[in-house]
Residue frames as a rotation matrix with the C-alpha (Angstrom) as fourth column:
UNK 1
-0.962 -0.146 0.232 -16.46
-0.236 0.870 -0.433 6.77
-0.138 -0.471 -0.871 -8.81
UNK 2
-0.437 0.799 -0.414 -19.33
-0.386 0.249 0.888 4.69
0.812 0.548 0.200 -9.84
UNK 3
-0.474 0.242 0.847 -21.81
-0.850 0.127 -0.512 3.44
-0.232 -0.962 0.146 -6.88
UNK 4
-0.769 0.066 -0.635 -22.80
-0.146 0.950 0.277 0.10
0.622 0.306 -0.721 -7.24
UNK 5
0.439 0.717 0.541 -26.16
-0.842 0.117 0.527 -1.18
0.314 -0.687 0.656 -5.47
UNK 6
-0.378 -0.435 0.817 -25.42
-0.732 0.681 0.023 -4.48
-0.567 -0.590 -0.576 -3.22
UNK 7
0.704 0.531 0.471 -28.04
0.071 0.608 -0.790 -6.67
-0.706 0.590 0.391 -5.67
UNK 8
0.942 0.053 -0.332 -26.14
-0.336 0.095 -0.937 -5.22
-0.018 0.994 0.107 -8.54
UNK 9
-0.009 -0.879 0.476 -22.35
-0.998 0.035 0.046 -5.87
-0.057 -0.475 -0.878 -6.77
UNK 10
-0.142 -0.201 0.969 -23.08
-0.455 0.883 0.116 -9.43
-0.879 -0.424 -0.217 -5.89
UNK 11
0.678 0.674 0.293 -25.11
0.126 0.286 -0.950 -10.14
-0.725 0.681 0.109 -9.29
UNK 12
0.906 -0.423 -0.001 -22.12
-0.039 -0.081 -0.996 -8.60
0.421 0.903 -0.090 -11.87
UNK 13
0.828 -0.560 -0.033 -19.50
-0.194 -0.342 0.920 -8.76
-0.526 -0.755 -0.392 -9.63
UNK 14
-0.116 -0.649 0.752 -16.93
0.900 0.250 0.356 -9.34
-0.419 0.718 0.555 -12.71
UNK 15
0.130 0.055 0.990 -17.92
0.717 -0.695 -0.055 -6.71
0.685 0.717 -0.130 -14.23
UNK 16
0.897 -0.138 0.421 -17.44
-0.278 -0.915 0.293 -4.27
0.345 -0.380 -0.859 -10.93
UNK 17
0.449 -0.888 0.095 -14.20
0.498 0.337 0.799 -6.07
-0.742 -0.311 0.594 -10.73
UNK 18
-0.168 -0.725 0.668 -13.05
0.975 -0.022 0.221 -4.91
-0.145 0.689 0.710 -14.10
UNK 19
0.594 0.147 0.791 -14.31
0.305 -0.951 -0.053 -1.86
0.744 0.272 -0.610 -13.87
UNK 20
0.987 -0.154 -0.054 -12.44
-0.027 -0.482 0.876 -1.18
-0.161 -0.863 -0.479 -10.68
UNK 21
-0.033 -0.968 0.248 -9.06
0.693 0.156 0.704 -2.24
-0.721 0.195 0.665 -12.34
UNK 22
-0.024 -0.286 0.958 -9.91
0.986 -0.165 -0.024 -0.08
0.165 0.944 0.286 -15.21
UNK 23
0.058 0.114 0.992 -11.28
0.127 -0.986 0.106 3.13
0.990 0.120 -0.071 -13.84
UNK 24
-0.794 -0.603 0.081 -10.36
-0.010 -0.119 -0.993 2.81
0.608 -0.789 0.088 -10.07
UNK 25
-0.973 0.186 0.139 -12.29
-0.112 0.148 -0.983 2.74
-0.203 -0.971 -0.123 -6.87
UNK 26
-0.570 0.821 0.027 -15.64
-0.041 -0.062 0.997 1.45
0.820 0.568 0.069 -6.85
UNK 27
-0.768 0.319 0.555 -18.29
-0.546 0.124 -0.828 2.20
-0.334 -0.939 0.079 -4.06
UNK 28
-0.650 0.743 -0.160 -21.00
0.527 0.592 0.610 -0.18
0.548 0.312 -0.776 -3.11
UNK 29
-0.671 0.454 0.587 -23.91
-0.577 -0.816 -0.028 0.78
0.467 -0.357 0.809 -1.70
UNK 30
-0.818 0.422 -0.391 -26.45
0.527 0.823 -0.214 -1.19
0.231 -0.381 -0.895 1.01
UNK 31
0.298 0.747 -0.594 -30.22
0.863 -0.477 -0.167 -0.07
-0.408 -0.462 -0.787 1.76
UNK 32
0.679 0.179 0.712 -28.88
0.433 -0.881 -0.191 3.59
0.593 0.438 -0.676 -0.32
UNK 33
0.840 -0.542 0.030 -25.83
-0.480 -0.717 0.505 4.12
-0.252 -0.439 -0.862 1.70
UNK 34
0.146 -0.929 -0.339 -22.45
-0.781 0.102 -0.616 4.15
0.607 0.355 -0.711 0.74
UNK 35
0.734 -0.274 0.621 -20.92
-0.427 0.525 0.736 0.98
-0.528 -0.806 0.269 2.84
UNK 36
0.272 -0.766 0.582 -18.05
0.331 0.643 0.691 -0.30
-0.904 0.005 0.428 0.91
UNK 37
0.471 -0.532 -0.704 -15.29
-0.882 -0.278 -0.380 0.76
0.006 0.800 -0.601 -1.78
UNK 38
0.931 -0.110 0.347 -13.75
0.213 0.938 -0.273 -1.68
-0.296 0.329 0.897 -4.06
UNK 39
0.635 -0.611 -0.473 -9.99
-0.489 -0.792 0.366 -0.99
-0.598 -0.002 -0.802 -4.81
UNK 40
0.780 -0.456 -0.428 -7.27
-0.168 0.506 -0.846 -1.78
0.602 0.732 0.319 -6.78
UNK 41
0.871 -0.354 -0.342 -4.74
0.367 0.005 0.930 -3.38
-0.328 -0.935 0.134 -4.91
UNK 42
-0.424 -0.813 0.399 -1.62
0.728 -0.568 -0.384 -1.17
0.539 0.128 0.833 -6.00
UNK 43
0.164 0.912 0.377 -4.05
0.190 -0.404 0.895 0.80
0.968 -0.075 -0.240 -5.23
UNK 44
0.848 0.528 0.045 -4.39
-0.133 0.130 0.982 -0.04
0.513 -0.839 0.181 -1.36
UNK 45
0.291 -0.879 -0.378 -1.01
0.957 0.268 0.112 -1.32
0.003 -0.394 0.919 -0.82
UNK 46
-0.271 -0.550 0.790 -0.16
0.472 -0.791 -0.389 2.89
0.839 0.268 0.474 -1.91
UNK 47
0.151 0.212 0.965 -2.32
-0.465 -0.846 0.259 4.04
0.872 -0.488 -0.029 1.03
UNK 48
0.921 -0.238 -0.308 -1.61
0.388 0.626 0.676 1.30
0.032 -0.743 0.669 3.55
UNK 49
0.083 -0.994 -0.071 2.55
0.983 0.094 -0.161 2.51
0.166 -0.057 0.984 3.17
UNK 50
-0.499 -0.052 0.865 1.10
0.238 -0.968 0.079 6.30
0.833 0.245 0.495 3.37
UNK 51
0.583 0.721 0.375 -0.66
-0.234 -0.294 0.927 5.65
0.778 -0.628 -0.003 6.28
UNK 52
0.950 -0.080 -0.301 1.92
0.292 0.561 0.775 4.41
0.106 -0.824 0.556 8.25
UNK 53
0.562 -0.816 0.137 5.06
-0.825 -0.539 0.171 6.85
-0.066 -0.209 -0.976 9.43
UNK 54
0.329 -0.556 -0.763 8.24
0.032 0.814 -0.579 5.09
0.944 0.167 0.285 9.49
UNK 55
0.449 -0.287 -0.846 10.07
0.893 0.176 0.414 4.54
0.030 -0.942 0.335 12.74
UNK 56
-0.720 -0.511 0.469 11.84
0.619 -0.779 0.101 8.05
0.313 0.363 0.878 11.61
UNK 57
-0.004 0.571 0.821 8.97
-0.056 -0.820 0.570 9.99
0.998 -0.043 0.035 11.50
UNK 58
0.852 0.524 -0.011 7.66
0.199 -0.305 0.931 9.05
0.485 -0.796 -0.364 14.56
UNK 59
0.197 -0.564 -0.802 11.02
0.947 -0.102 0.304 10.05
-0.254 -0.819 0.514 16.57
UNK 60
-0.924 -0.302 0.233 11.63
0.370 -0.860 0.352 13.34
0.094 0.411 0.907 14.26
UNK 61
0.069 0.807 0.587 7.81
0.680 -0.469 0.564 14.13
0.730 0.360 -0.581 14.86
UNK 62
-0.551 -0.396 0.735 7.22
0.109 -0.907 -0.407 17.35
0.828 -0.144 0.543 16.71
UNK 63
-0.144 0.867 0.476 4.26
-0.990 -0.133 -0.057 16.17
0.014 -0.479 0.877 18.76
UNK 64
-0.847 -0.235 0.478 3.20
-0.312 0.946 -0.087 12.70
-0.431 -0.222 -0.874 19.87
UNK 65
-0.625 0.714 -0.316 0.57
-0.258 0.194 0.947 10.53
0.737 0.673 0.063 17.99
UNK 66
0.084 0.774 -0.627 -1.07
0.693 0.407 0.595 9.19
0.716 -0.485 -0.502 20.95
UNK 67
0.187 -0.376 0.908 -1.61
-0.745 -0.656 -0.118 10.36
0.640 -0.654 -0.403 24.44
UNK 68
-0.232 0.036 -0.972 -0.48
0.163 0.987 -0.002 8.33
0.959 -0.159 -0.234 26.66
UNK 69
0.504 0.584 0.636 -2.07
-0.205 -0.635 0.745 8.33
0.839 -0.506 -0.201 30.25
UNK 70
-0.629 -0.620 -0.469 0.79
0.347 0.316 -0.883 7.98
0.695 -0.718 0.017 32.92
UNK 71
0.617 0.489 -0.617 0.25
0.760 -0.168 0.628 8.03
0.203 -0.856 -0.475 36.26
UNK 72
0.840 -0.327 0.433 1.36
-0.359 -0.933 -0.010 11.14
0.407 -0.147 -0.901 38.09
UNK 73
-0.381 -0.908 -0.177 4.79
0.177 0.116 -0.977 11.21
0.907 -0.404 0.117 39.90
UNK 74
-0.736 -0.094 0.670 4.93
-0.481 -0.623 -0.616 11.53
0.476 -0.776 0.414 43.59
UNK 75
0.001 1.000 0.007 1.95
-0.774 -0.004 0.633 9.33
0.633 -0.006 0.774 44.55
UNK 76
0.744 0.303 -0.595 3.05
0.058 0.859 0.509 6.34
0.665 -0.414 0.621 45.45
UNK 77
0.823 -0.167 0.544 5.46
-0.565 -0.125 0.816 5.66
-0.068 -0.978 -0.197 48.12
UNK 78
0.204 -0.695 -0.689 9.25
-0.537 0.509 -0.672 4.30
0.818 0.508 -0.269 47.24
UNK 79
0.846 -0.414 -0.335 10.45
0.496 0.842 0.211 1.20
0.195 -0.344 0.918 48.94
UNK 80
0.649 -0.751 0.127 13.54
-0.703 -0.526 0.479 2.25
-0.293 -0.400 -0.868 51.15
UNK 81
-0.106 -0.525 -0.844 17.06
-0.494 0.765 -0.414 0.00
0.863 0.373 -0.340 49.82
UNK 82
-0.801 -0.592 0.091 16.86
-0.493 0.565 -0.662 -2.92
0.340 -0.575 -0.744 51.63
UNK 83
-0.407 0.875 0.262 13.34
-0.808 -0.211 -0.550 -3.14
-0.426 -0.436 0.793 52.34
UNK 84
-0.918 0.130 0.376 11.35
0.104 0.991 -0.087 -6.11
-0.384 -0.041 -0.923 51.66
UNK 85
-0.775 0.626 -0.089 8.39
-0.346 -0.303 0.888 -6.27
0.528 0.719 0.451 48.69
């Protein structure tokens, strides 16, 4: 992957277009850090559909992705039948 400077990004920015279709990801670069990659979009659309489980996975997964923070059980107090809210 080729690093691009931001001067030289904005300034040829055809040319780091075609280079990113031809030889794939291109990073820019702001102030000497990395801060942005240019992609092909087949490209992006492949890791956007890899990043996201299907409704499968997530029920066949073995572990949950999040946590979720329930309250505890037992805390609050239940409304007898008939009772009024």
């Amino acid at each position: 992957m080729k690093s691009w400077p931001v001067q030289d990004a904005k300034a040829r920015f055809s040319e780091l277009l075609e280079t990113c279709l031809k030889e794939g990801p291109q990073i820019v670069s702001k102030r000497g850090a990395d801060a942005a990659v240019l992609v092909p979009l087949k490209e992006w659309e492949r890791l956007q559909r890899s990043a996201k489980p299907t409704l499968k996975d997530l029920l066949l997964a073995d572990e949950a992705r999040v946590d979720l923070d329930l309250p505890r059980r037992g805390r609050l107090r239940r409304r007898e039948p008939g009772e009024l809210v």
